[in-house]
C-alpha positions as CSV (number, residue, x, y, z in Angstrom):
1,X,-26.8,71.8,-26.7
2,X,-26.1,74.8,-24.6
3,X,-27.2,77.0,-22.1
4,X,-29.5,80.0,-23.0
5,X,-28.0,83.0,-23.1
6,X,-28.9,86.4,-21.8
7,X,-30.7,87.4,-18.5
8,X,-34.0,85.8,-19.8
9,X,-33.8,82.3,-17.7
10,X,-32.5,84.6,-14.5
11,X,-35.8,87.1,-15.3
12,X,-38.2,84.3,-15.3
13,X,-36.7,82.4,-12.3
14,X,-36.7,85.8,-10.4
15,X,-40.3,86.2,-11.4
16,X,-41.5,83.1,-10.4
17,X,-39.9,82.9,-7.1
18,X,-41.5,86.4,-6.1
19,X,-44.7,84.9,-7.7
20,X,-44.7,82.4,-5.0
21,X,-43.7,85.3,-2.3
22,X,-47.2,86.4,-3.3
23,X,-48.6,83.2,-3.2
24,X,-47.4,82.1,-0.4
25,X,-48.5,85.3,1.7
26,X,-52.0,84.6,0.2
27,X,-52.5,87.8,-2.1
28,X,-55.1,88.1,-4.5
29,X,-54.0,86.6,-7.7
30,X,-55.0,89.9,-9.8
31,X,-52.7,91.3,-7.0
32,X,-49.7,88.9,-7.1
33,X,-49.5,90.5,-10.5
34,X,-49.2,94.2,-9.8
35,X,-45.9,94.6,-8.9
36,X,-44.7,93.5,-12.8
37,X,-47.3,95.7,-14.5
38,X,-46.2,99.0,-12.1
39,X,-42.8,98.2,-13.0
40,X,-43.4,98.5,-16.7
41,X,-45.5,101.4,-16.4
42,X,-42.9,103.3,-14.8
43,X,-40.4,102.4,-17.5
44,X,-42.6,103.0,-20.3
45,X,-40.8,105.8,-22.2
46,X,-44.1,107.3,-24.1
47,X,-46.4,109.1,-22.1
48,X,-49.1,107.1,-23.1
49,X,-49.4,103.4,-24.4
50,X,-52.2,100.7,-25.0
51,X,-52.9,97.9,-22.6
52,X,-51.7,96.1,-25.5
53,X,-48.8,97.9,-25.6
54,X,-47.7,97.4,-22.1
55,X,-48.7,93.6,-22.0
56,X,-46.0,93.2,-24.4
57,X,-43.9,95.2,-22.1
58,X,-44.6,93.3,-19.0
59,X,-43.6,90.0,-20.7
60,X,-40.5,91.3,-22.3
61,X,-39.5,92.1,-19.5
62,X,-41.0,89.8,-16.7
63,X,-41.4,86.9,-19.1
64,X,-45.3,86.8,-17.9
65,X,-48.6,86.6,-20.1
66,X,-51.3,88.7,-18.5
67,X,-54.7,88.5,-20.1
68,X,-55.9,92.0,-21.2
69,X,-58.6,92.1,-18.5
70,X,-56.6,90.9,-15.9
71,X,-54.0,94.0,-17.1
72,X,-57.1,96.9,-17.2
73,X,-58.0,95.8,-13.7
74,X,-54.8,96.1,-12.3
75,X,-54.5,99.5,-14.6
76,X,-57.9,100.3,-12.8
77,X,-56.9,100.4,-9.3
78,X,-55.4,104.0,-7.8
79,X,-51.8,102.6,-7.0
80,X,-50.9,102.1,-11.2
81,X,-51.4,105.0,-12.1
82,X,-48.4,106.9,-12.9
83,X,-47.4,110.2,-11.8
84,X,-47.6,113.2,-13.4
């Protein structure tokens, strides 16, 4: 019928062409996801949130599934933690 509407097909495009940046420099897979999940920990308006919480974040956003433990090890490592 028609093309989609909204910024949703140009998200998930983006996403998967920086995916295969990632890739393609041969990061760590956990890694190729971090930059996604810091981006919606910094624009997570609460102060604090659930991993379930910002899973839903990350794909409303990103358009990308992370499986919880895949999300609380990259919420493990010292460079998502936010500030303050």
């Amino acid at each position: 019928m028609g093309e989609p509407s909204g910024g949703s097909t140009v998200t998930g495009l983006s996403t998967i062409a920086l995916l295969k940046v990632y890739a393609d420099r041969g990061s760590d897979r956990i890694d190729m996801f971090r930059p996604f999940v810091e981006d919606a920990v910094a624009a997570y308006a609460e102060d604090s949130f659930t991993t379930e919480d910002l899973r839903a974040l990350v794909k409303s956003r990103h358009g990308l599934e992370i499986p919880l433990d895949a999300l609380k090890t990259i919420l493990s490592c010292t460079g998502c933690q936010r500030d303050g």
